[in-house]
N, C-alpha and C positions, 0 to 999 in steps of 0.2 A: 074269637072275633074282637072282645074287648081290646086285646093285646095290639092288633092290627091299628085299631081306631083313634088310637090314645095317644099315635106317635106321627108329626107332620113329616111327610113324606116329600122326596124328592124324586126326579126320574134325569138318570145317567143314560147317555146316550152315546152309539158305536155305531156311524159312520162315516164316506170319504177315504178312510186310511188312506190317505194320499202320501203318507209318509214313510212307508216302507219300514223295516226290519232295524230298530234300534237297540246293541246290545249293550251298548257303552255307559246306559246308564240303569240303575233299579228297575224295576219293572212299577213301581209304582211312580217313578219319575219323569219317563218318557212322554210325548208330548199325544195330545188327546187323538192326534190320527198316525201314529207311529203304532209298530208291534212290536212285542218282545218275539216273536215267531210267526213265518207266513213261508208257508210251504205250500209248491205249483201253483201260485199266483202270480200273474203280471199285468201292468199295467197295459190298457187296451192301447193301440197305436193311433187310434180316431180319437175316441172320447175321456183318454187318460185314466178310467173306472178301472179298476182292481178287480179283476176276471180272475173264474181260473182259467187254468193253461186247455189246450190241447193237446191230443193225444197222437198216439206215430200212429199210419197207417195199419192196417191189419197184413195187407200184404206188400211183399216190395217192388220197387219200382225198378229196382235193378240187381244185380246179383251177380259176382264173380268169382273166381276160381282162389283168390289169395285175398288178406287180409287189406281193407282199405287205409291207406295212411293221411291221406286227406286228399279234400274237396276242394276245387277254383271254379269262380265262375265267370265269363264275360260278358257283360250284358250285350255289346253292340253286337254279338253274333249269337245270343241267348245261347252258349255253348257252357254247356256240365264239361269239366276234367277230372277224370278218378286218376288218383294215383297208388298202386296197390305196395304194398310191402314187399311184393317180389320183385320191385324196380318197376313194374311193367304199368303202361299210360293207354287212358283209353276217353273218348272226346263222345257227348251225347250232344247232338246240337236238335236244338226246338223239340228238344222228348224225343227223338227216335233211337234206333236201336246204337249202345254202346259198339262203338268203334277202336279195334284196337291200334295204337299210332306207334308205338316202339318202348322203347325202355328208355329210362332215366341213367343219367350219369354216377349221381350220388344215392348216398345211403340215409341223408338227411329231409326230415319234411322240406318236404317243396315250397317253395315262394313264387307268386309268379307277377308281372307287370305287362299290360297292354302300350305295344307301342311299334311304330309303324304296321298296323296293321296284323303285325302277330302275336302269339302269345311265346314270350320267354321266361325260358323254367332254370332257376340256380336249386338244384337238389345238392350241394357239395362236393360238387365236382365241376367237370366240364359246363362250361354255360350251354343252353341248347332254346330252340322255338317251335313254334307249330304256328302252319300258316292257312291251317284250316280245311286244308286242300288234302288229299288220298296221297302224299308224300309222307306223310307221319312227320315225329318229331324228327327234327336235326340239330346234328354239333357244330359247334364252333370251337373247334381244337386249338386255335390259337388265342383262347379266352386265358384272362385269371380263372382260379378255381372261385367257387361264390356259393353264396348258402343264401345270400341276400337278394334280390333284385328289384331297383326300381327304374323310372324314368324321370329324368328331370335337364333343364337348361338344354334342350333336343340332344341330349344324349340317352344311353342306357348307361349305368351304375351301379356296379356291383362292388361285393363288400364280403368278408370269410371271415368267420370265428376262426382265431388264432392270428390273423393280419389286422395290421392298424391303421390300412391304407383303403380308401375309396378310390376304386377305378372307374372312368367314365370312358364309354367308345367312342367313333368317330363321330362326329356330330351328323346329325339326320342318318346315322348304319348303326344301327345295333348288334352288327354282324363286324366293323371295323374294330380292330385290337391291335391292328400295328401302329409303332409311336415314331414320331419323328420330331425333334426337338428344334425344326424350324418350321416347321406348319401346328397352328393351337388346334386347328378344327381334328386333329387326329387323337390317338385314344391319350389319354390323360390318365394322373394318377395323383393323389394328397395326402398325407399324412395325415388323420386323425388322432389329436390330441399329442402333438409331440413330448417323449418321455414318457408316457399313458402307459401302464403294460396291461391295461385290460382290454378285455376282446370288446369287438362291436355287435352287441348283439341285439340291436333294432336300430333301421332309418326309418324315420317320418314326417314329413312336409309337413313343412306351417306356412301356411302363406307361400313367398317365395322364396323363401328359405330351407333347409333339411336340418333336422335335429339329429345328431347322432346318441345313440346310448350304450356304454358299457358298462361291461363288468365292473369296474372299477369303482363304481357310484357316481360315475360325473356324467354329463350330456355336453356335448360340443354344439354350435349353432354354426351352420357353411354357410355364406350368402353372398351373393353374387351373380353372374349372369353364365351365358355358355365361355365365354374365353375367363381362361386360366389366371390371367394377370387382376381378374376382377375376381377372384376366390377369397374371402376371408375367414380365419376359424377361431370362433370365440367358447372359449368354456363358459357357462351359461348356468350351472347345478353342477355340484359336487355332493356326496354322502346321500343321492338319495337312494343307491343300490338297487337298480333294475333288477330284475330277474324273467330270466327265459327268454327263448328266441322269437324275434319280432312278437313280443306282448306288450306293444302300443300301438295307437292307430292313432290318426286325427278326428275331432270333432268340434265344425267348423272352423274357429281361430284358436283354438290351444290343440291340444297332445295329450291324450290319457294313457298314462301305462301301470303295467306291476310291478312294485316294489315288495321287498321283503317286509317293510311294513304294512302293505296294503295298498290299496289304491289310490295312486296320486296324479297331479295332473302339469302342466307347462301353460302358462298363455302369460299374452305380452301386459307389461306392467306401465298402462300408461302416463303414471308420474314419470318414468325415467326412459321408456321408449326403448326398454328390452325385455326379455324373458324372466319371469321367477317361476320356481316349484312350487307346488300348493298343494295341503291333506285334503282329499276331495271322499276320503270315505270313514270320517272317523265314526260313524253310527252303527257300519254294517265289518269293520277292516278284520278284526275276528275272526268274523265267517272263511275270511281268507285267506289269513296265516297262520289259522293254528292245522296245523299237521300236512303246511305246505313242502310242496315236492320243489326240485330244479329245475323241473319241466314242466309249469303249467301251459293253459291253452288261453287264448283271448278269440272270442270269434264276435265281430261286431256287422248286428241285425240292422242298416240303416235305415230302412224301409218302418220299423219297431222301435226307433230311437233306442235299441236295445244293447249291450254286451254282454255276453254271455262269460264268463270265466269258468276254470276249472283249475284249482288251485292242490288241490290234492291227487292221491293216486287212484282214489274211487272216481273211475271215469262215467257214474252216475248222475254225481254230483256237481251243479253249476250254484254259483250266483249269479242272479238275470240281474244287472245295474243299468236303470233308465237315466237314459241321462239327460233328456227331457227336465223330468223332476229330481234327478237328484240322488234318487232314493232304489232300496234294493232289496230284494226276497228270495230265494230259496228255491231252485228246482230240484226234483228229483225223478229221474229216468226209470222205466224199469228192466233198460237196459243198458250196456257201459256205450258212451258216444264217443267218436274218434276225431269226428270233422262235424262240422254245422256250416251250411252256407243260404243264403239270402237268394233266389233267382226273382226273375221278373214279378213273379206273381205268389210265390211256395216257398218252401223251410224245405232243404231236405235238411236229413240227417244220415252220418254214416255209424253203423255198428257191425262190426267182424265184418263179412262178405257181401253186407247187406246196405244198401239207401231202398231209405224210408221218409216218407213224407211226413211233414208234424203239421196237424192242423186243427182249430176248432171244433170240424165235424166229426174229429174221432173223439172218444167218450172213453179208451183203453191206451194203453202203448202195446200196441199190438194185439195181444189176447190178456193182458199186466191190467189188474185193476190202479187208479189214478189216487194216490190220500194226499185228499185237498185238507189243510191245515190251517188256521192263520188263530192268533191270541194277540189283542191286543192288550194295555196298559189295565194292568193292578187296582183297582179302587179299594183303599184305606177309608176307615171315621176313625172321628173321635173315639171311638167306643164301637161296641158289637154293631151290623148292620142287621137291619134285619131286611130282606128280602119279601118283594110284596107281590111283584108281579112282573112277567116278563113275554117284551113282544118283539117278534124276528119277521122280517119280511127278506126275503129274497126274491132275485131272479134265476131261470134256465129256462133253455128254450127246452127240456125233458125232465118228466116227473123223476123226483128222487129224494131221497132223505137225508137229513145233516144232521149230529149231536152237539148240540148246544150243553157245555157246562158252565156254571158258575162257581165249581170247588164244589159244594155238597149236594147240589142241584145236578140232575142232568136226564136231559128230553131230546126227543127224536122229533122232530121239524121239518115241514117239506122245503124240499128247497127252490121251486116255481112259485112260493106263493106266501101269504101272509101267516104268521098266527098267531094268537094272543093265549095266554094263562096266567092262573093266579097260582101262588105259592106263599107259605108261609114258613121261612125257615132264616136261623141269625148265620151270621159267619163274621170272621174276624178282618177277612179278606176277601171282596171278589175275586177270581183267579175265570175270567170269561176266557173259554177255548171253545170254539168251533171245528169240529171234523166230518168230513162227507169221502166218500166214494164217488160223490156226482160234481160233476161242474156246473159251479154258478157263480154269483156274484151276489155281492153282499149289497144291499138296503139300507139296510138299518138294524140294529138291536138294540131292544130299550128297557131299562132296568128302572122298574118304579121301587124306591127303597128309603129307610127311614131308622135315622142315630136310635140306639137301646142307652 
């Protein structure tokens, strides 16, 4: 007790973490609501609070014969699209029962864009639509081939890995692909990036513009209106090396995509009234290039101000980037996921022959216990600390318990509720980690401690 008494104490305090997962620098350097580690946490979509996650439903919400290859969804008809690895398509509109509508063209994940009223699919091949109706999908044989598709300047616009031309249809038909080089309103076709020999392998509206990106490391900017004579194509980035198929999306006035360095972004630079590139994840970029594949995934939560990436081959494994705040943390599944989509109200998720809901009120992924994680920043003295006393408050809406370490320390803590303890012990470093099986949300943690 003498030892206790004889040394003025200070108390270190953890939390907010409002700053997500920083690996770029020491663990003792990083900033007072950053982590060196935060695993199944995200930031909440209301109150921006550092939750953990939820968990997939117990049972599934649907189930098919073959492998799912991904999920579409359109809100104006609240219609689910599974598209399965055996080519074959099937449409769930407002929950009811999977509808099977025909096969796919290609062998490529599917892309799709809402416009006149239907939904069009470039799987790599033939272009095709679904018009929601007991006809199923249908071709358009006399389409370019397309892996891409969007809509813009009242056309449809498609684009193919391995071609370096943007084709757009008849204006107001999405269904028009014949060309006639005295009428503009018929289908149309552009060069991206002449002399380019990289593929195009994402378009994404800015404003009223379309960005194009390829292999190559450059980005083109088209803009203009629906007639032809008003198209211009400006190279915009060079050397920032995209990687994988449509892995960028927009978020409001810039463009986030994957690069081989990690995650970067596009928005307009208003000293000069164009586009520049910008490192938008140097804290977290780590997490997603080291033992990055050719194929990652981008699926973006808009409803969660959420993107979810998948940068490696362990299809367990996301980094959840808010881009809200900025900042980023660490999922982990406890099964592999193939597709993530956003509907009106729900998360589903696809894994092998199965959609699953992901949601708060699950506490499991499935019947998969949940290891909630998070370690913030290192505390260093002068000299030995010594450790005096140590108090945790958390929230859950379910009793549960979390292990709190400080390096030589380590107690079992509910995780609904408050608790306080004394301890007497030096260390040369704090090293605070938290781990539970339960989901909650962190309060506070408060270290009352004092220089040896």
């Amino acid at each position: 007790m003498k030892r206790i008494a004889k040394h003025a104490t200070t108390n270190i305090t953890f939390s907010g973490l409002t700053g997500g997962i920083n690996v770029a620098q020491s663990p003792e350097q990083i900033g007072e609501t950053e982590m060196q580690e935060c695993e199944n946490f995200i930031y909440d979509q209301n109150s921006k609070r550092l939750v953990g996650r939820g968990g997939l439903s117990p049972d599934t919400l649907y189930s098919f014969e073959s492998d799912i290859k991904e999920l579409s969804y359109d809100v104006g008809t609240n219609t689910v699209m599974s598209f399965l690895e055996d080519k074959s398509a099937f449409s769930i509109i407002d929950g009811a029962k999977a509808i099977s509508i025909g096969n796919l063209t290609g062998e490529s994940i599917p892309t799709t864009a809402k416009f006149q009223n239907k939904l069009w699919i470039a799987s790599g091949a033939k272009l095709q639509y679904y018009a929601f109706d007991d006809k199923g999908i249908r071709t358009i044989t006399d389409s370019p081939l397309c892996d891409i598709c969007h809509q813009r300047f009242a056309r449809l616009f498609l684009t193919k890995t391995g071609d370096d031309n943007a084709y757009f249809s008849g204006i107001g038909d999405g269904a028009y692909w014949t060309e006639d080089t005295n009428d503009a309103s018929t289908k149309q076709w552009t060069e991206i990036g002449y002399g380019d020999d990289g593929d195009i392998i994402g378009v994404v509206p800015l404003a009223t513009d379309l960005m194009f990106l390829k292999s190559s490391g450059k980005i083109y900017q088209l803009v203009g209106d629906s007639t032809p004579d008003s198209w211009q194509i400006n190279m915009v980035a060079s050397d920032v090396d995209p990687i994988g198929l449509q892995c960028a999306t927009n978020i409001g006035s810039s463009v986030i995509f994957l690069s081989m360095q990690g995650l970067r972004g596009l928005a307009a630079v208003a000293d000069y009234g164009n586009i520049a590139a910008q490192d938008i994840g140097d804290n977290f970029n780590s997490l997603i290039t080291t033992s990055m594949v050719s194929n990652p995934r981008v699926f973006k939560l808009k409803r969660h101000r959420m993107i979810l990436i998948r940068p490696t081959s362990d299809y367990r494994y996301f980094v959840a980037y808010n881009y809200l705040l900025g900042v980023a943390t660490v999922l982990k599944f406890g099964v592999p996921i193939t597709s993530i989509i956003e509907t009106a109200n729900e998360i589903w998720v696809a894994s092998g022959k199965n959609i699953y809901k992901w949601d708060k009120a699950y506490t499991k992924d499935i019947d998969m216990a949940i290891n909630y994680k998070m370690k913030p920043r290192d505390v260093i003295g002068s000299n030995e600390l010594l450790v005096k006393a140590l108090d945790t408050k958390f929230t859950s809406d379910h009793a549960g318990i979390a292990t709190v370490s400080t390096g030589k320390l380590s107690v079992q803590v509910p995780t609904n509720s408050r608790k306080k303890l004394r301890c007497n012990h030096s260390t040369d470093c704090i090293s605070l980690e938290v781990t539970s099986n339960n989901r909650f949300e962190l309060d506070h943690i408060a270290i009352e401690v004092a220089d040896l």
